[in-house]
LOMARVO-832263 format. One record per residue (C-alpha): y, x, z. Coordinates in pm, whole numbers, padded with zeros to 5 digits, always signed. Each point is the difference from the previous one (the first is absolute). Example, Ala and Ser with C-alpha at 12.3 -4.5 7.8 and 13.67 -1.06 7.14 Angstrom:
BEGIN
-00450+01230+00780/+00344+00137-00066/
***
This chain:
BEGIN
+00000+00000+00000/+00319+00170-00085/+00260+00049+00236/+00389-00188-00054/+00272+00243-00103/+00184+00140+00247/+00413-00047-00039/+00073+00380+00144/+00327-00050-00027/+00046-00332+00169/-00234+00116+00323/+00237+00318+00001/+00311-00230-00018/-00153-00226+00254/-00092+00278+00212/+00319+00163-00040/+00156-00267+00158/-00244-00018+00276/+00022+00380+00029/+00163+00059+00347/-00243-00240+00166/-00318+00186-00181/+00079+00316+00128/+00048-00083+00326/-00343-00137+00011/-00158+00265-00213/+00247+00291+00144/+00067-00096+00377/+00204+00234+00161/+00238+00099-00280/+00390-00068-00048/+00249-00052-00243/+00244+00257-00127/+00243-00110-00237/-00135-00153-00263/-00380+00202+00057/-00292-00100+00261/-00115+00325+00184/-00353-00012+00142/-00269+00186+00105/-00275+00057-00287/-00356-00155+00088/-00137+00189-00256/+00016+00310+00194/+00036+00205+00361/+00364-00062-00031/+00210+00027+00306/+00352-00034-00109/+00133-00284-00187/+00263+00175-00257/-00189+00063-00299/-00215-00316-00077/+00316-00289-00178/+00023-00306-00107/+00297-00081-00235/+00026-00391+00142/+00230-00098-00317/-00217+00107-00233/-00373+00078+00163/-00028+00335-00158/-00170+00229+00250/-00068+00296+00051/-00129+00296+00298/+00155+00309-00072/-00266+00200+00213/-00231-00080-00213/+00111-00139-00387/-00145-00242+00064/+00214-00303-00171/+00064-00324-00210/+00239-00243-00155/-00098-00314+00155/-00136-00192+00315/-00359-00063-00172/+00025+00349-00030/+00048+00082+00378/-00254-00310+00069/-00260+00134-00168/+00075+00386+00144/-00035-00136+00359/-00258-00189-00026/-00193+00257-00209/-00046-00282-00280/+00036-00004-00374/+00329-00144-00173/-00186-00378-00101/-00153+00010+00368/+00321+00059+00180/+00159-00237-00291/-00197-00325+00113/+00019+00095+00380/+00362-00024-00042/+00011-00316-00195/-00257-00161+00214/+00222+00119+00298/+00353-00136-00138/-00130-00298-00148/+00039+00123-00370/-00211-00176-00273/
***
């Protein structure tokens, strides 16, 4: 059974606007400079939030420890959680109520 088509662009918009509330829940603990989100990085021993951001305005992300990086909030969904694009794609949608 094939799967439905997944609107990238309208989960990222979606999630983009839901963006300061996901990170809190995925990233608890990190804070808000300027227009940037500044956590800790789960993906590693990392013991000083400074080098793992979050642009909130346009969910481009990016730990500068590591190169580690990407241009949206699927992106940083599916780093986290260790999942592929289309996994992290649906979670999202399924989470925000996008169809």
């Amino acid at each position: 059974m094939p799967r439905a088509h997944l609107d990238f662009d309208g989960i990222n918009l979606a999630a983009l606007a839901a963006l300061p509330a996901l990170l809190a829940r995925w990233l608890p603990g990190g804070h808000r400079e300027g227009h940037e989100y500044v956590a800790l990085n789960p993906r590693r021993d990392d013991h000083r939030p400074g080098s793992f951001r979050i642009n909130l305005n346009t969910g481009k992300w990016a730990d500068f420890a590591t190169d580690d990086r990407g241009g949206d909030v699927v992106s940083l969904a599916a780093y986290l959680g260790g999942l592929s694009q289309a996994e992290a794609a649906r979670n999202l949608a399924e989470m925000l109520g996008v169809r």
